[in-house]
C-alpha positions as CSV (number, residue, x, y, z in Angstrom):
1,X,8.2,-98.1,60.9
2,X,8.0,-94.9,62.2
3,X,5.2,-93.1,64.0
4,X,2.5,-90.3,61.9
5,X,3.2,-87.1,63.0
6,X,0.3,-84.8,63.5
7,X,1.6,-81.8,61.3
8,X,-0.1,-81.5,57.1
9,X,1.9,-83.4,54.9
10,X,4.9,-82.0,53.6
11,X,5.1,-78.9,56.1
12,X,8.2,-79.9,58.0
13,X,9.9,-80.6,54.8
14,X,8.5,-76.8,52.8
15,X,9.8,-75.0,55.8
16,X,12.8,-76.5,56.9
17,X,15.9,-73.6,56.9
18,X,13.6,-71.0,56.1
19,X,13.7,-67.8,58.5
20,X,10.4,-66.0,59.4
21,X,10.2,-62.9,56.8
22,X,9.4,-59.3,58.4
23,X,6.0,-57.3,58.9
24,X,7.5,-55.3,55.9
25,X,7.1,-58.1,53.1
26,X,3.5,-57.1,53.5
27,X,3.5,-53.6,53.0
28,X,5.9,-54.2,50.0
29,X,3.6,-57.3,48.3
30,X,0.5,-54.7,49.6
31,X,1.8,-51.5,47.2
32,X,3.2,-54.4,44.1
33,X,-0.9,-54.9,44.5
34,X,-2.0,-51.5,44.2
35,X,0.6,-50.4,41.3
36,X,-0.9,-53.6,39.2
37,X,-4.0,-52.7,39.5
38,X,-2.9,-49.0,38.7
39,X,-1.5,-50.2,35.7
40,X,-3.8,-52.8,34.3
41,X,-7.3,-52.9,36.2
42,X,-8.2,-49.8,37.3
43,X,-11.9,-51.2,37.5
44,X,-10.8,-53.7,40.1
45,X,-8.9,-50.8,42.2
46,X,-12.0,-49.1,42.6
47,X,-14.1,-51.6,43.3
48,X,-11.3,-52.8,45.8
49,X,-11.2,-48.9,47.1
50,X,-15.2,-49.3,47.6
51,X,-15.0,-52.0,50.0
52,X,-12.4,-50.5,52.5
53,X,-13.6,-49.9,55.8
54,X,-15.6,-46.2,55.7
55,X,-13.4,-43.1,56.7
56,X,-12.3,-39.7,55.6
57,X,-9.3,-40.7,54.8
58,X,-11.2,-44.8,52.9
59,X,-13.3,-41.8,50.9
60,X,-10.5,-39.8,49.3
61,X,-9.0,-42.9,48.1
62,X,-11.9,-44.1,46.6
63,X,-12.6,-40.6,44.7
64,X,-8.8,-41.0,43.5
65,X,-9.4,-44.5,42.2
66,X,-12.3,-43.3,40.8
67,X,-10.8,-40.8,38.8
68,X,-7.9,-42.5,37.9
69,X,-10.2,-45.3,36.4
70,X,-12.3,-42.6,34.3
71,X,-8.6,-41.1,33.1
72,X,-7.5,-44.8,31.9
73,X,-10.9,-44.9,29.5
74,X,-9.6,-41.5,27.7
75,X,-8.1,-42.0,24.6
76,X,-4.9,-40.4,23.4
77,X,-6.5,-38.3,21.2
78,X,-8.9,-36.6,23.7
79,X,-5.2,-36.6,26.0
80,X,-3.8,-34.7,23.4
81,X,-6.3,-32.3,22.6
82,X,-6.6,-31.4,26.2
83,X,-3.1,-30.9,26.8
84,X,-2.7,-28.8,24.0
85,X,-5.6,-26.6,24.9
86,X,-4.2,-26.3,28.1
87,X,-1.2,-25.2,26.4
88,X,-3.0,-22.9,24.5
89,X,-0.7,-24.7,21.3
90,X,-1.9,-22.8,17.8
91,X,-1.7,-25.1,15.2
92,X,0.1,-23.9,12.0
């Protein structure tokens, strides 16, 4: 019978052949993150904005998400009617 190794169950087996991946995965998985909650929570962007560390450049993201978030609640009515005034379109 062989002797228990030390190592969680199943580790050796999950990882065996695979390579190390690069720093970059992150930033790519990171920005994936941000665009989904771009898309469909903007709530949870801001809150997530709210609790980044506090600097110049943690505040202008956080009035960004902010005002993407208040954009997403506009209907597409009000977006039309706004466009078209800033169009300055007469309607026939």
């Amino acid at each position: 019978m062989p002797e228990p190794v030390n190592e969680p169950l199943g580790t050796l087996d999950l990882e065996r052949g695979m390579r190390p991946s690069p720093a970059s995965t992150f930033r790519t998985i990171a920005l994936n993150a941000v665009l989904l909650l771009l898309l469909f929570n903007s709530e949870g962007l801001v809150q997530w904005t709210q609790r980044l560390p506090s600097s110049p450049a943690s505040a202008w993201i956080a009035e960004r998400a902010a005002d993407w978030n208040r954009m997403m609640h506009v209907s597409p009515a009000e977006m039309f009617e706004s466009v078209r005034n800033l169009l300055k379109v007469e309607q026939r």
